[in-house]
C-alpha positions in Angstrom: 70.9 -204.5 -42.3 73.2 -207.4 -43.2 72.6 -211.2 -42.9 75.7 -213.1 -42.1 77.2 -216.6 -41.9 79.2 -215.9 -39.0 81.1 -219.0 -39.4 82.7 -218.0 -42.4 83.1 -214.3 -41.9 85.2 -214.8 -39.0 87.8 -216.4 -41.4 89.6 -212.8 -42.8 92.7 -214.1 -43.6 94.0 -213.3 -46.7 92.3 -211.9 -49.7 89.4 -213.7 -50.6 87.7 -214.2 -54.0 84.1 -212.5 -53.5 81.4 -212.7 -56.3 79.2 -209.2 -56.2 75.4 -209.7 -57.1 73.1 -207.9 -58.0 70.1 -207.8 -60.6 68.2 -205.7 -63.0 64.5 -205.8 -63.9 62.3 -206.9 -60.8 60.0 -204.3 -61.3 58.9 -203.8 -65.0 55.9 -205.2 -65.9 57.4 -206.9 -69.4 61.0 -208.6 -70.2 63.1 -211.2 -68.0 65.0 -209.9 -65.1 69.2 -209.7 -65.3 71.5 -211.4 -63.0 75.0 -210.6 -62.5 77.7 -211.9 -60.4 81.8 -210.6 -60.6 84.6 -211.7 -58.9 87.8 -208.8 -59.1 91.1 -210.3 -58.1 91.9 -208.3 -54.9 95.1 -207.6 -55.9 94.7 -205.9 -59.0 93.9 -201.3 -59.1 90.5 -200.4 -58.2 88.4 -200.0 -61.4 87.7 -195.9 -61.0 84.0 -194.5 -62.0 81.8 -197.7 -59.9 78.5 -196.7 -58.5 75.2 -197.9 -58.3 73.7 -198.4 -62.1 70.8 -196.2 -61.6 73.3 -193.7 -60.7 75.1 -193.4 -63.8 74.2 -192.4 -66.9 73.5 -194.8 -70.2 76.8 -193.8 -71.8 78.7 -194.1 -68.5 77.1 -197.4 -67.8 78.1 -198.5 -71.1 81.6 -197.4 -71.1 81.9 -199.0 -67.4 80.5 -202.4 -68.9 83.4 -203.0 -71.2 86.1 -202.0 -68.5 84.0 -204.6 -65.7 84.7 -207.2 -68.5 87.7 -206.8 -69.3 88.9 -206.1 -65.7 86.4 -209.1 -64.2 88.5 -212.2 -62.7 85.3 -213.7 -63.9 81.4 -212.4 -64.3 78.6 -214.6 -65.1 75.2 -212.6 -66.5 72.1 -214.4 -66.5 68.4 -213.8 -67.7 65.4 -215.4 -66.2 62.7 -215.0 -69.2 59.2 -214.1 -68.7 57.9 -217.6 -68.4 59.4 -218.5 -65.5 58.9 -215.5 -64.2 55.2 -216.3 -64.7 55.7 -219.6 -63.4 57.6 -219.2 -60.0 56.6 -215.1 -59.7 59.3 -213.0 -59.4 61.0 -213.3 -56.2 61.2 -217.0 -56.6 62.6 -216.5 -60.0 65.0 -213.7 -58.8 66.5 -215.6 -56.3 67.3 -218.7 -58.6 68.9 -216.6 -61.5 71.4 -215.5 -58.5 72.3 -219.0 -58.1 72.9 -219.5 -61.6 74.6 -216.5 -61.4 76.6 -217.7 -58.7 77.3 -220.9 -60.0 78.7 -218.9 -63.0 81.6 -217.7 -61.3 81.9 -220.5 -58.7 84.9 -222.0 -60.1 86.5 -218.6 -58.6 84.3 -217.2 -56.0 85.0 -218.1 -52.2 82.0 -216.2 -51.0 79.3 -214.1 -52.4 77.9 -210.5 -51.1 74.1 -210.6 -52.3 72.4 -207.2 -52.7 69.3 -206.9 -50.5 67.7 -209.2 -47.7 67.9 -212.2 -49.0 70.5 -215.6 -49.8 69.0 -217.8 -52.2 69.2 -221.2 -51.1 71.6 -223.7 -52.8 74.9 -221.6 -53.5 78.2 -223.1 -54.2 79.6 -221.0 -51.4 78.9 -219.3 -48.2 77.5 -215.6 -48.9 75.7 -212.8 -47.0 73.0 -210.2 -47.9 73.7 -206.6 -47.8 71.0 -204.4 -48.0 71.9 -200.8 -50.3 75.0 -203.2 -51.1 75.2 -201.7 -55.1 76.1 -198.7 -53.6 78.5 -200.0 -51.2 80.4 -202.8 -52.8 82.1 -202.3 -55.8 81.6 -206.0 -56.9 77.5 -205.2 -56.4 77.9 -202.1 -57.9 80.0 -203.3 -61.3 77.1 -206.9 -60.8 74.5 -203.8 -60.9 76.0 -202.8 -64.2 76.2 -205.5 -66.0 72.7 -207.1 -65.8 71.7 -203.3 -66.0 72.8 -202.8 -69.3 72.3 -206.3 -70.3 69.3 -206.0 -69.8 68.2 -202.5 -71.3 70.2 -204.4 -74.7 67.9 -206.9 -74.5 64.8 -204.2 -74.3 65.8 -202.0 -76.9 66.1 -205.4 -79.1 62.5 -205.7 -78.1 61.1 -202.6 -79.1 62.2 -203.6 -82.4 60.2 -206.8 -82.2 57.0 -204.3 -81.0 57.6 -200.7 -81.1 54.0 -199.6 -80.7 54.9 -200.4 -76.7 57.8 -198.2 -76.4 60.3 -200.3 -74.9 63.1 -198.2 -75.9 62.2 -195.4 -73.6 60.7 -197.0 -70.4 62.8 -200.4 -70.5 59.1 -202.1 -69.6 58.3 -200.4 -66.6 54.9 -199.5 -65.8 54.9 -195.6 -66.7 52.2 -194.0 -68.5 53.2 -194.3 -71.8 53.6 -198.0 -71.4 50.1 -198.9 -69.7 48.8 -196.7 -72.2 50.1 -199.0 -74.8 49.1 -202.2 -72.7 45.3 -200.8 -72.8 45.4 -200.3 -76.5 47.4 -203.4 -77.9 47.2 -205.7 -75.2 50.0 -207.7 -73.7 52.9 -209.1 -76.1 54.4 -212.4 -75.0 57.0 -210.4 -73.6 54.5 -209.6 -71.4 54.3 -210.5 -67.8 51.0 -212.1 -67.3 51.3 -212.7 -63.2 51.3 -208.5 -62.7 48.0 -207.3 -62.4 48.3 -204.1 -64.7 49.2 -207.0 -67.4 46.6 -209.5 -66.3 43.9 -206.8 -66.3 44.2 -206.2 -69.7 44.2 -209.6 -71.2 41.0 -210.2 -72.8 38.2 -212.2 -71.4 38.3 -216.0 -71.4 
């Protein structure tokens, strides 16, 4: 399933600058979620080795993160922390760290390609949704990898802060291990107090 601005994607003449999203981190019960948006110049070589982040393994992902860099016309990675994540909830909070995102690379982009359902509103160009679009576009795909490993940095940092959680083997998803932890030390400010396995075990007002 696609959404589409027909208007615009009538208009294929040329190459056209198109900024890949994609994000990392809806899921996990503590951490922000990652944003990414890259534009490749059409006219350069493909970048070989692209897939969908969960695909690929750490190593590749990390060797693929330098190469998206250096090959990027532009990238723009964002992180939407924990509070506004609490604040807005995470779709809401999703959806504007794309635009930010967005906004990062608009000085290039001509259009963006969204992974999933959904166009955030208030983008600085005309964009469509594609649903399974990290592992059909290679600007999702390399948008996939960068806030993927951006984000697991930014974990691994944080089970330095708190090791007793484990954040260096489940990234802050909710697997056994971690709700183990949650039950026995009780949210970190990390933490993201508007999921219910987090909420229910804060302690009593």
């Amino acid at each position: 399933m696609s959404l589409f601005n027909d208007a615009v994607l009538t208009e294929r003449q040329g190459p056209r600058m198109i900024a890949g999203v994609d994000e990392a981190g809806r899921g996990p019960l503590a951490g922000p979620v990652a944003v990414a948006a890259v534009v490749f110049c059409p006219d350069r070589p493909r970048l070989n080795g692209l897939d969908d982040s969960k695909a690929l393994t750490a190593a590749k992902r990390e060797l693929l993160y330098d190469r998206i860099i250096e090959r990027a016309l532009a990238y723009s990675i964002v992180m939407v922390d924990v509070d506004e994540i609490d604040s807005l909830n995470i779709f809401q909070a999703t959806m504007q760290g794309m635009r930010r995102a967005v906004e990062g690379v608009g000085h290039v982009a001509q259009f963006a390609r969204i992974d999933g359902n959904k166009i955030p509103k208030g983008l600085p160009c005309p964009a469509e949704a594609l649903v399974g679009g990290d592992a059909l576009d290679r600007a999702i795909m390399a948008a996939s990898i960068l806030a993927k490993v951006t984000r697991d940095r930014y974990m691994l940092e944080l089970h330095a802060q708190h090791p007793e959680y484990g954040f260096d083997q489940h990234k802050g998803y909710g697997t056994p291990l971690h709700l183990a932890a949650l039950r026995a030390h009780g949210p970190c400010p990390q933490h993201r107090r508007s999921f219910a396995p987090v909420r229910a075990c804060l302690a009593p007002a």
